[in-house]
Backbone as a chain_set.jsonl record, in Angstrom:
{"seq": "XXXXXXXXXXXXXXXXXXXXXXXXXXXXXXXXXXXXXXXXXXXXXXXXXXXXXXXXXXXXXXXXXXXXXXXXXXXXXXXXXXXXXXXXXXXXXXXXXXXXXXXXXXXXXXXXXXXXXXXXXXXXXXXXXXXXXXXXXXX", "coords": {"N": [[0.841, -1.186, 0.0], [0.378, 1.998, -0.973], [2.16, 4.986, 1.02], [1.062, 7.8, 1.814], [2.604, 10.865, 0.565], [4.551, 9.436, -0.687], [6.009, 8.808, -3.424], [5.24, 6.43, -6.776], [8.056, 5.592, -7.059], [10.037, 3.838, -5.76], [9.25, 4.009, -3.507], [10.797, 6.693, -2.171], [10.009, 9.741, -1.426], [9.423, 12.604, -3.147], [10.486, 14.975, -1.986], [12.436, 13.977, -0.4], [14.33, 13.058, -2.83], [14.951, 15.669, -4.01], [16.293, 16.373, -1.839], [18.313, 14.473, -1.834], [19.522, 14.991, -4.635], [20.162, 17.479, -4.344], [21.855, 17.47, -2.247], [23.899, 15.821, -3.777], [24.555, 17.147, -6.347], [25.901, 19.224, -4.744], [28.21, 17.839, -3.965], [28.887, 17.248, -6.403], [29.945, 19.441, -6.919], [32.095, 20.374, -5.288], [33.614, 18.382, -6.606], [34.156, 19.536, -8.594], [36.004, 22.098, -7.952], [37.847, 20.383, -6.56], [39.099, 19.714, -9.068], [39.746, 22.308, -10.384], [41.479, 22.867, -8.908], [41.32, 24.248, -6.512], [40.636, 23.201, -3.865], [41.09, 20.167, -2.15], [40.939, 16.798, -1.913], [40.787, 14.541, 1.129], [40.73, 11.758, 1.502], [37.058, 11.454, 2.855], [36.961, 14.032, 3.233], [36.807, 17.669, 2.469], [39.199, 20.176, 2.313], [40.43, 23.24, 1.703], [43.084, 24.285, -1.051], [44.79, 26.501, -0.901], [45.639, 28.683, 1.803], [44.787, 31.372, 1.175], [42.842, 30.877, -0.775], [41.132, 29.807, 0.954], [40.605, 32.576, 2.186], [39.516, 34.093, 0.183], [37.376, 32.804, -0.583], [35.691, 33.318, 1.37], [35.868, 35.885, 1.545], [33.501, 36.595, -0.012], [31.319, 36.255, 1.058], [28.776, 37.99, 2.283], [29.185, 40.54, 4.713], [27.318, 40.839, 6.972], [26.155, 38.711, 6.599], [27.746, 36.524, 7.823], [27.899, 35.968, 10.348], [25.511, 34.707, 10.776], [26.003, 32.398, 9.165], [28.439, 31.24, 10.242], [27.326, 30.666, 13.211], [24.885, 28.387, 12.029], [26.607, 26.487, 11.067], [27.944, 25.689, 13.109], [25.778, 24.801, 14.981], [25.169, 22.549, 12.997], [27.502, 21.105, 13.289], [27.181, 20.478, 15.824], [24.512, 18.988, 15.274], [25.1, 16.913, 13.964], [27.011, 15.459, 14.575], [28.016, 12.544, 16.753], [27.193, 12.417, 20.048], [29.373, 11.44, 21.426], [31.323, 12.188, 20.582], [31.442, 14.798, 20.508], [33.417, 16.31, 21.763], [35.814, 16.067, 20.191], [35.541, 18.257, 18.35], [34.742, 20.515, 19.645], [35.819, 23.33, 20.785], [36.499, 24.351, 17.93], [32.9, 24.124, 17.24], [32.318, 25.8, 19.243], [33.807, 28.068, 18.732], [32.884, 28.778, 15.962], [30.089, 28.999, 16.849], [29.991, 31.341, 18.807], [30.855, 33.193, 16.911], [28.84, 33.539, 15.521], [26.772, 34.237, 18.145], [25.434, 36.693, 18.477], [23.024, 36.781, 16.891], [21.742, 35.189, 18.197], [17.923, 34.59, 19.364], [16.604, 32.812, 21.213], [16.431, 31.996, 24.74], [16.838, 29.486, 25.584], [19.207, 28.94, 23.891], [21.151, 30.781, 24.193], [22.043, 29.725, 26.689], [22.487, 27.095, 26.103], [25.181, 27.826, 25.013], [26.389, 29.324, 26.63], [27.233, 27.361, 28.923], [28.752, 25.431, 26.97], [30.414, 26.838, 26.075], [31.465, 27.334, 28.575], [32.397, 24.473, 29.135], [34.374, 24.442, 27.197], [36.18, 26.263, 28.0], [36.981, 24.753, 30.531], [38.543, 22.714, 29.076], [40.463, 24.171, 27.659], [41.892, 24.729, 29.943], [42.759, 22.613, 31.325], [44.299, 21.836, 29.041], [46.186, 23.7, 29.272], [46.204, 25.954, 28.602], [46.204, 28.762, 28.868], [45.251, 31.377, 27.933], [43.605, 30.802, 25.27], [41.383, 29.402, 27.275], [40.51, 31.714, 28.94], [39.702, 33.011, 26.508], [37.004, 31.603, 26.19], [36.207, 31.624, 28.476], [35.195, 34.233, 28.808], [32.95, 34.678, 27.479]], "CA": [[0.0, 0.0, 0.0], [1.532, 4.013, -0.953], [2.198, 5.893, 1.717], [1.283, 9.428, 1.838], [4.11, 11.897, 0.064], [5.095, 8.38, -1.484], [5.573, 8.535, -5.219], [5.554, 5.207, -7.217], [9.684, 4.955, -7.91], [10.317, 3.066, -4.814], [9.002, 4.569, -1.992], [11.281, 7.658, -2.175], [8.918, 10.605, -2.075], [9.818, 14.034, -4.136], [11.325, 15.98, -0.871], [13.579, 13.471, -0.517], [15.264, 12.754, -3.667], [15.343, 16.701, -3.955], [17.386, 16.106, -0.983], [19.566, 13.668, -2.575], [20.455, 15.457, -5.767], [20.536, 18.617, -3.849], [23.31, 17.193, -2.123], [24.61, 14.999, -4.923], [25.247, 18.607, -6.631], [26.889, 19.966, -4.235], [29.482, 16.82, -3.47], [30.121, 17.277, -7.732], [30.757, 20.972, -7.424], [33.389, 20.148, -4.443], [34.733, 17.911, -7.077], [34.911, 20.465, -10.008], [36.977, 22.746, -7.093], [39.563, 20.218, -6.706], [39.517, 19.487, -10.507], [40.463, 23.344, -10.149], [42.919, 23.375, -7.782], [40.622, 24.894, -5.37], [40.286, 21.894, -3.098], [42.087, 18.998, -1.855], [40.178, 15.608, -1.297], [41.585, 14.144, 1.416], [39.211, 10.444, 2.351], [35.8, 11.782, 2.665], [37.15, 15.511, 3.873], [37.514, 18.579, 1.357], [39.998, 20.901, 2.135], [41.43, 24.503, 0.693], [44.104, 23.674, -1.405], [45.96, 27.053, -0.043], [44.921, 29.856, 2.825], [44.761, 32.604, 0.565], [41.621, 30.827, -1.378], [39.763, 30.245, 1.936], [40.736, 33.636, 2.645], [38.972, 34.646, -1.004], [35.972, 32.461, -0.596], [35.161, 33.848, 3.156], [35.252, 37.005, 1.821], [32.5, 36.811, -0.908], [30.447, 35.93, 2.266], [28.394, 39.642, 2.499], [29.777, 40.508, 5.911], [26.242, 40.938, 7.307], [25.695, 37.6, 6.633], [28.665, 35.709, 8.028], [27.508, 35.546, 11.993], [24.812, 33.573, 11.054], [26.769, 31.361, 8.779], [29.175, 30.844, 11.924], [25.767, 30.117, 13.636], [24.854, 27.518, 11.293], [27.907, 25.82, 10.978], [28.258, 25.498, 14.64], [24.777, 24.101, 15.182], [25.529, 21.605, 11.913], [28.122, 20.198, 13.502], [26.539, 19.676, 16.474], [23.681, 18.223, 14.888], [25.456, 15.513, 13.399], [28.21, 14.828, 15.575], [27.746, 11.807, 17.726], [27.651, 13.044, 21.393], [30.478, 10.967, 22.214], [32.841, 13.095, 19.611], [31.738, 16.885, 20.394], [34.589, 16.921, 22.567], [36.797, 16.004, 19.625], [35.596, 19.003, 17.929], [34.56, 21.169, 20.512], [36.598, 24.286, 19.885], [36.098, 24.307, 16.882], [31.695, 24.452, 17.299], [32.276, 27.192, 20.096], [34.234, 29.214, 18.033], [31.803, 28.855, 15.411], [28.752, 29.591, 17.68], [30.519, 32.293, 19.2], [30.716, 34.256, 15.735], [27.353, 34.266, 15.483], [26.138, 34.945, 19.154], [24.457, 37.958, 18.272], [21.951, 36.161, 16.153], [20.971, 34.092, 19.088], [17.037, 34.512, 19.915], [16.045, 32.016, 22.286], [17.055, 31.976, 25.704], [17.582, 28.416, 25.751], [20.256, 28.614, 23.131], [22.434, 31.499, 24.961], [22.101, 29.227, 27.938], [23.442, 25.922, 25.694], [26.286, 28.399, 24.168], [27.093, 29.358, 28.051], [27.531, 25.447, 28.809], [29.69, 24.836, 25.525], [31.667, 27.859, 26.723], [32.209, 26.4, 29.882], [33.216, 23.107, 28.319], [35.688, 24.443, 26.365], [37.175, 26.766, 28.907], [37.131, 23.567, 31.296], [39.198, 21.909, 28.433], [41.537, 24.649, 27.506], [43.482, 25.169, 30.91], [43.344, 21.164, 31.393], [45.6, 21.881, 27.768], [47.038, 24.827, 29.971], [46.346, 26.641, 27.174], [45.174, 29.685, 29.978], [44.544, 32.642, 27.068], [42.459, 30.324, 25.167], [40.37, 29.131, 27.815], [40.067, 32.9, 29.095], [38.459, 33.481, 25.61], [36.055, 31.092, 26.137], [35.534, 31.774, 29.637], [34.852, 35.674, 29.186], [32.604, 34.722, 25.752]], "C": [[0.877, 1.237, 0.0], [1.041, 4.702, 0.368], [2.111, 7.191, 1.228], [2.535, 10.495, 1.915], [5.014, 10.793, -0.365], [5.044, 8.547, -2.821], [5.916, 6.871, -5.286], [6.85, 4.74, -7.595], [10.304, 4.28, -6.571], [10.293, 3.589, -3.278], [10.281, 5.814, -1.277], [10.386, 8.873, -2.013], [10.144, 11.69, -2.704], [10.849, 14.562, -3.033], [12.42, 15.408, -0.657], [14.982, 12.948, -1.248], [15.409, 14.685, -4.539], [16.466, 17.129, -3.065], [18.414, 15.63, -1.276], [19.908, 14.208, -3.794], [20.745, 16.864, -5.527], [21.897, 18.333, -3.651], [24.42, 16.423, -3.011], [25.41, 16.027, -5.249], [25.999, 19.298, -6.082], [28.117, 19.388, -4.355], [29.892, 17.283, -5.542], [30.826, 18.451, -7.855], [32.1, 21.186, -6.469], [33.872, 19.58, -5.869], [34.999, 18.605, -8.173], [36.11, 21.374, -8.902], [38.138, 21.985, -7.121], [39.606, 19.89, -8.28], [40.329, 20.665, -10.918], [41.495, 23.907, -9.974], [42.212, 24.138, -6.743], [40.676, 24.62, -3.858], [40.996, 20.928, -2.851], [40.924, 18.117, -1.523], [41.269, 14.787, -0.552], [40.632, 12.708, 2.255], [37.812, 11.093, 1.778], [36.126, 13.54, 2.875], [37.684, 16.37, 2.382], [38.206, 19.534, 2.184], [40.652, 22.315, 1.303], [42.757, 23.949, 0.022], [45.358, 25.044, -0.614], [44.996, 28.328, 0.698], [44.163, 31.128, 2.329], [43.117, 32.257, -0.672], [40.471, 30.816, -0.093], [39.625, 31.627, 2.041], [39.157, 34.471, 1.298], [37.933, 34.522, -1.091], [35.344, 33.131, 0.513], [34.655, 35.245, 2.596], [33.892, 37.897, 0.323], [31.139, 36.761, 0.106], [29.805, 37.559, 2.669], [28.617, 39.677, 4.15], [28.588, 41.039, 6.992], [25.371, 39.807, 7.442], [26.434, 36.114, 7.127], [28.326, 34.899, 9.398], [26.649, 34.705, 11.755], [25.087, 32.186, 10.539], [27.023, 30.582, 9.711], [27.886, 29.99, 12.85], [25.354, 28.726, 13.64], [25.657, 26.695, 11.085], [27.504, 25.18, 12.096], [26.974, 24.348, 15.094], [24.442, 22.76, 14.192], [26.101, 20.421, 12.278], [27.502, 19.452, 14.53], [25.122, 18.371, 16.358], [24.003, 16.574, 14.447], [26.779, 14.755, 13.466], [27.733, 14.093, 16.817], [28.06, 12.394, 19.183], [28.807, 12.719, 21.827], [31.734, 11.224, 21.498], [32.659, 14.509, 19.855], [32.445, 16.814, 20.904], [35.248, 16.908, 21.583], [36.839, 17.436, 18.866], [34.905, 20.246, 18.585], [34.392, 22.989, 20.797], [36.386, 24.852, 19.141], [34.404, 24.849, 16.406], [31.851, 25.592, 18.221], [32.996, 28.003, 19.539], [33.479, 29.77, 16.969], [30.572, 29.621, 16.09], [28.958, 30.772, 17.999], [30.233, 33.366, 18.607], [29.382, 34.97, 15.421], [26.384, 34.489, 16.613], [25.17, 36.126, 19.143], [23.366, 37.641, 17.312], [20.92, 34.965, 16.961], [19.683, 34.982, 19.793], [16.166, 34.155, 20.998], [16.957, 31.919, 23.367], [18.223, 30.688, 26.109], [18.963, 28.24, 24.985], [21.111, 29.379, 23.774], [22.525, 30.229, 26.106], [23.212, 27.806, 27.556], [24.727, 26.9, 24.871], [26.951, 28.599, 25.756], [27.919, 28.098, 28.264], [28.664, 25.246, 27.904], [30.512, 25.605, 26.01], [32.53, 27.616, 27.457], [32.856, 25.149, 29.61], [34.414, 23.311, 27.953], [36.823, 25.386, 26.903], [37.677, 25.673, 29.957], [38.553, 23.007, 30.393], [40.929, 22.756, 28.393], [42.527, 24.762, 28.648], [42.989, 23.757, 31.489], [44.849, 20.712, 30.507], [46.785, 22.949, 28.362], [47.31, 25.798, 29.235], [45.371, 28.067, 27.92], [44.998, 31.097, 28.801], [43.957, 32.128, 26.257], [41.792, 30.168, 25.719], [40.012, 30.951, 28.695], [38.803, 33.191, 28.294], [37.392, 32.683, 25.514], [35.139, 31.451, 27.435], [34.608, 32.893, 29.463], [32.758, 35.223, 27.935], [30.934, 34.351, 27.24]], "O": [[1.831, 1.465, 0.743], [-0.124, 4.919, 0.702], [2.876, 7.68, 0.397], [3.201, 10.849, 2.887], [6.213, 11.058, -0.445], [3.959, 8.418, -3.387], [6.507, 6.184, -4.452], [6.987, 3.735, -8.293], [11.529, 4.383, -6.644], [11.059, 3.544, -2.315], [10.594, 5.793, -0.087], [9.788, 8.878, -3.088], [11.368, 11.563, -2.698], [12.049, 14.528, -3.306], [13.456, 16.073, -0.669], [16.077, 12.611, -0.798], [15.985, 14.778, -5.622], [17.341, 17.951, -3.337], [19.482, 16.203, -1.06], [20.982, 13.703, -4.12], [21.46, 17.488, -6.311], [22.854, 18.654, -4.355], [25.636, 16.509, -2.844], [26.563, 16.158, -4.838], [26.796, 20.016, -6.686], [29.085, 20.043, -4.743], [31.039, 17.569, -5.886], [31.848, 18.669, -8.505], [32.999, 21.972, -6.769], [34.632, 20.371, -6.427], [36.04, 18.365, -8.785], [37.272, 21.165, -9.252], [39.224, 22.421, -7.502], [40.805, 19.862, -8.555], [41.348, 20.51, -11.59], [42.176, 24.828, -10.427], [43.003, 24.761, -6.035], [40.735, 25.42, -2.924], [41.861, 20.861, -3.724], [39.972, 18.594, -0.904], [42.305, 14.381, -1.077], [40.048, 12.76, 3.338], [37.522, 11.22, 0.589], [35.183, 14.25, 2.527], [38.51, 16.015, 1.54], [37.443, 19.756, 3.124], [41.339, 22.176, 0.291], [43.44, 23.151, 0.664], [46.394, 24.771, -0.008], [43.94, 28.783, 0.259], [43.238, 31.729, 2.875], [42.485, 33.156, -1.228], [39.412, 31.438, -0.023], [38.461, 32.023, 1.995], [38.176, 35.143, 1.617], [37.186, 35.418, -1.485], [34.193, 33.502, 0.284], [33.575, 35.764, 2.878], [33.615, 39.04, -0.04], [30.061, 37.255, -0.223], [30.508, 38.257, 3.401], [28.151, 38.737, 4.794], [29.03, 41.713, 7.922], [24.306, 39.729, 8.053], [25.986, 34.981, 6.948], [28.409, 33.685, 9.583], [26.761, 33.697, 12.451], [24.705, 31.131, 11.045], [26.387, 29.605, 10.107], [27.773, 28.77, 12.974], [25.351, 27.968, 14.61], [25.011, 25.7, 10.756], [26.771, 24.192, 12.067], [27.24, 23.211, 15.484], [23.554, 21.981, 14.539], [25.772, 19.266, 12.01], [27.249, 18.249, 14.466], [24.869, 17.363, 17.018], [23.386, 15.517, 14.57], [27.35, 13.896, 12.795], [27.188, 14.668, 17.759], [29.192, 12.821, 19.411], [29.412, 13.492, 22.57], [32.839, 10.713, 21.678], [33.492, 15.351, 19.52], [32.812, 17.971, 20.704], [35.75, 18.032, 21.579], [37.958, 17.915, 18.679], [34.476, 21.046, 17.754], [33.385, 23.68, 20.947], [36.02, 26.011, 19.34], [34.29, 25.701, 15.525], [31.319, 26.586, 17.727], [32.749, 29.109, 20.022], [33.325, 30.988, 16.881], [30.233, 30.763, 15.782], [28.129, 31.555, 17.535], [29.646, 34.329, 19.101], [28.978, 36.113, 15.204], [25.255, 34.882, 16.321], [24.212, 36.266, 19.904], [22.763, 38.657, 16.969], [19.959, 34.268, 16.634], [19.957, 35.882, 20.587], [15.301, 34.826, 21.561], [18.158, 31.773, 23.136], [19.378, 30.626, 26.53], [19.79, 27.444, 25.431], [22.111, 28.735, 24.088], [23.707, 29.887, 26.129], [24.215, 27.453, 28.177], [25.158, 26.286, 23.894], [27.999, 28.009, 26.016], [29.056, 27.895, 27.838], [29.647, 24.757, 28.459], [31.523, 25.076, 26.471], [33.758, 27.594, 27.374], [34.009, 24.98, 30.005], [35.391, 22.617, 28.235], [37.99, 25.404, 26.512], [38.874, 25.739, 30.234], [39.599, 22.886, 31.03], [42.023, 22.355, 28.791], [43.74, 24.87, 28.465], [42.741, 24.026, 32.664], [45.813, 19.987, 30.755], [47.961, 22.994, 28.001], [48.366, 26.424, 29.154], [44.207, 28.343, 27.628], [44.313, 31.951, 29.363], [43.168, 33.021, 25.944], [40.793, 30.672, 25.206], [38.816, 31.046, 28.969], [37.65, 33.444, 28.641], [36.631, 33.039, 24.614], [33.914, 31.547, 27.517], [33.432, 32.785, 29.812], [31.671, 35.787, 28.063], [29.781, 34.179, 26.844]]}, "num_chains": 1, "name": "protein.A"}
């Protein structure tokens, strides 16, 4: 029997294989970049091939629109980072989040950016790394 928002090509509906060649498209236009020289494939991970192109791409980013990027990112990773790896990348999402702090609405989310803060100031002067974990602390 079809499920509802089922088409007949194998129980895929529409939203979803909009999904899948959404992202299909994207993963080929990574690979025209490194066909480029843009990009490095390194496993499953793309890569800048040198600083000065991230630097180039970042700044096509309308600078009005970057914090929420940062934002987005940050909340990306977390989304689809197994709980038992945000520590590995940690850092990394609070620096992210951070950027876009000023785009934060809901209470609850300053409150989980506090927390992450604290996490990662916890972490940094375990690394003894005491003017990183400052900037997390103060943040």
């Amino acid at each position: 029997q079809r499920k509802e928002g089922e088409d007949l090509t194998g129980g895929i509906s529409a939203k979803e294989r909009r999904w899948e060649t959404e992202h299909i498209n994207n993963f080929l236009m990574l690979d025209v970049a490194v066909d480029e020289g843009l990009l490095k494939k390194k496993g499953s991970k793309y890569i800048f091939a040198h600083d000065q192109i991230q630097h180039a791409a970042y700044s096509l980013i309308p600078v009005n629109e970057r914090g929420q990027l940062h934002r987005l990112i940050g909340h990306r990773i977390l989304k689809y980072m197994p709980d038992d790896k945000v520590d590995n990348v940690l850092f990394m999402v609070v620096d992210q989040l951070n950027r876009g702090k000023r785009f934060i609405e809901e209470e609850s989310e300053g409150i989980q950016l506090a927390i992450l803060n604290l996490r990662a100031g916890e972490k940094a002067m375990a690394f003894a790394t005491f003017l990183g974990s400052a900037s997390y602390l103060k943040a």
